[in-house]
C-alpha positions as CSV (number, residue, x, y, z in Angstrom):
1,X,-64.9,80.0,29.9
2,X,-68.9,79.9,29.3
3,X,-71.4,79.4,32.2
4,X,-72.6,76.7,29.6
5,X,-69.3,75.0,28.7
6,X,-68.9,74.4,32.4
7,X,-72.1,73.2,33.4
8,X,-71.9,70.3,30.1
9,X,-68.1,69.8,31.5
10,X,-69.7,68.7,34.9
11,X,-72.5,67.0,33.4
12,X,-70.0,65.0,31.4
13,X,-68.1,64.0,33.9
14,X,-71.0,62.5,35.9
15,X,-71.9,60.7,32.8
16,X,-68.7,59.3,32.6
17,X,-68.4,58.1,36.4
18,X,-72.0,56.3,35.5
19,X,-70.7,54.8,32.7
20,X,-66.9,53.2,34.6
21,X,-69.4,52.4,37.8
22,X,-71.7,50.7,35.3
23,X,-69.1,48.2,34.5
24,X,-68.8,47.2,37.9
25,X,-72.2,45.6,37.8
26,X,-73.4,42.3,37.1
27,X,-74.6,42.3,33.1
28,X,-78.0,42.1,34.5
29,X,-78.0,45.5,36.5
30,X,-75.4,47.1,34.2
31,X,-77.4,48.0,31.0
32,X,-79.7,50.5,32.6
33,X,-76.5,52.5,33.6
34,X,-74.2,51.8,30.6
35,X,-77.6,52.9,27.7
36,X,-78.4,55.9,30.0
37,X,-74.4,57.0,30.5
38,X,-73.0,56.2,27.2
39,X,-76.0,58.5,26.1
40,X,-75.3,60.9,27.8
41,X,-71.8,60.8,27.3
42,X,-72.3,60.9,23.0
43,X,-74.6,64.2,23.8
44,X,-72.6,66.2,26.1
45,X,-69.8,65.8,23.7
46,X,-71.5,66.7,20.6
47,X,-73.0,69.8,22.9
48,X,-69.1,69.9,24.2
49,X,-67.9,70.6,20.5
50,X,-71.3,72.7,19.4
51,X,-70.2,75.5,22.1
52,X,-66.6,75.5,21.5
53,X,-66.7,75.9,17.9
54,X,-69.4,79.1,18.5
55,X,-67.2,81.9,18.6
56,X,-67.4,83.8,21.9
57,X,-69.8,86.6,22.1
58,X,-71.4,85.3,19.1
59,X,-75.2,85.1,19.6
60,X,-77.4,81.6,19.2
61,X,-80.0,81.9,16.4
62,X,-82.1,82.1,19.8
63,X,-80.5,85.0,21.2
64,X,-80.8,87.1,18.0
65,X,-84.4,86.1,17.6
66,X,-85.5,86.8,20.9
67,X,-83.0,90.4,21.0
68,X,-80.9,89.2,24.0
69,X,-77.7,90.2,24.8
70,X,-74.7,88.4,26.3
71,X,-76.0,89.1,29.5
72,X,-79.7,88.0,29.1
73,X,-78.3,85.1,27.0
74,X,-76.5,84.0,30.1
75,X,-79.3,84.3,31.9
76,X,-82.2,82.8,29.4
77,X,-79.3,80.1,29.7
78,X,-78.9,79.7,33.3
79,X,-82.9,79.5,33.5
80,X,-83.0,76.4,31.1
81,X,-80.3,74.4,32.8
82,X,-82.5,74.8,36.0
83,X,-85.4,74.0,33.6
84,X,-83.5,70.6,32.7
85,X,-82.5,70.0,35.8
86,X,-85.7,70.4,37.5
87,X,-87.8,68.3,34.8
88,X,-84.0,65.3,35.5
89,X,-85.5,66.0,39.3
90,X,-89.1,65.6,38.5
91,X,-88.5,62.3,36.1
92,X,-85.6,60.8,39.2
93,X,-88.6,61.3,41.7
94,X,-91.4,60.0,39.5
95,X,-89.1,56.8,38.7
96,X,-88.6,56.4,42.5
97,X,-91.9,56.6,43.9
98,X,-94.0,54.3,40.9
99,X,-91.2,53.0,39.2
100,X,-90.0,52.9,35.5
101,X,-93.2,51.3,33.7
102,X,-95.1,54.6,34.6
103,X,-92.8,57.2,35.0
104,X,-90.7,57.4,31.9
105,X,-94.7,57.5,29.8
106,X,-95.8,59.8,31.9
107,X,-92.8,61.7,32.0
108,X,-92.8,61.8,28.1
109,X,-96.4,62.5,28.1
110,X,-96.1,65.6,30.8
111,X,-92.5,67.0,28.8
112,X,-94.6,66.9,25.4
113,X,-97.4,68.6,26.5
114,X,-94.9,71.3,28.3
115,X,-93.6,72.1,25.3
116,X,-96.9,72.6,23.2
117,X,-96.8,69.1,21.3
118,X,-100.2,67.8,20.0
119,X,-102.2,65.5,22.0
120,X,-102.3,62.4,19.5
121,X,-98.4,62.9,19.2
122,X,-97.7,63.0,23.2
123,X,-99.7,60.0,23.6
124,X,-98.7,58.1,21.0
125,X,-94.6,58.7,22.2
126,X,-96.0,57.8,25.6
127,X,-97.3,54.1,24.7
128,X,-94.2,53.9,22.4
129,X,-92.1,54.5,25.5
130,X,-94.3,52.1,27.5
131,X,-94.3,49.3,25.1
132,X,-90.2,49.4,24.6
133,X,-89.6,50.0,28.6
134,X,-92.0,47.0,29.4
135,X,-91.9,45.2,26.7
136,X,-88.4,45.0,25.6
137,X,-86.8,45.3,28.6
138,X,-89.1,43.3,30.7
139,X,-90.4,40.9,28.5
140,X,-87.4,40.2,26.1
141,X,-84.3,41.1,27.7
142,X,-86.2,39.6,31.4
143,X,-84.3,42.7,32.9
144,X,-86.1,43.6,36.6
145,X,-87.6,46.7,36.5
146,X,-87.7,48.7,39.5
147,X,-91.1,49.3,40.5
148,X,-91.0,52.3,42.9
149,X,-91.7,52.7,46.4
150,X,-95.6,53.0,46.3
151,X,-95.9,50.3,44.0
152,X,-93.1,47.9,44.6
């Protein structure tokens, strides 16, 4: 079985633990759970079914582009699940010390500017982000939004 396969096994199954915990909330403090675990649940499956259906040893589109072979590919792999994880990490302690109004625009904003996206774009994403988060959440739906340590 795939370094990869395993990893999105693991990842799913967190997902899923977020997703039965989430209904053990009030509706109130549920939704943030339930949106963010039924998402994740929908993608790690598709990703699920993506790798299974490769055939084994068969190379991405990346991997022949780039040259690699299995063994750099499960390498160049093994870097960008530490990449994920570490940008998961950097949005989880963002959220935690100023809260969700800034860190989700600013994570946005930081993410598309990593990965070489124009300014206007990254910006624009970023107030999109910030006028659903506050906006929908807080103003329409009235759900509280945690406000991190340094600000709350």
């Amino acid at each position: 079985m795939r370094v990869s396969t395993v990893v999105t096994l693991v990842f799913l199954a967190f997902a899923m633990v977020l997703v039965v915990v989430g209904l053990q909330y009030r509706f109130e403090v549920r939704t943030g759970p339930l949106i963010v675990g039924v998402m994740a649940v929908v993608l790690l499956l598709a990703e699920l079914l993506r790798g299974l259906l490769r055939k084994e040893g068969r190379k991405t589109q990346g991997e022949e582009n780039r040259g690699e072979t299995d063994g750099d590919g499960a390498r160049a792999g093994a870097r960008r699940y530490i990449e994920a994880g570490a940008w998961v990490l950097g949005l989880v302690t963002g959220t935690y010390l100023v809260g969700l109004v800034i860190a989700f625009p600013l994570f946005i904003l930081v993410y598309l500017k990593a990965h070489r996206e124009r300014w206007p774009l990254a910006i624009g994403v970023s107030i999109a982000i910030l006028a659903l988060i506050y906006g929908v959440f807080g103003m329409v739906l009235h759900v509280p939004l945690y406000k991190g340590i340094l600000l709350g």
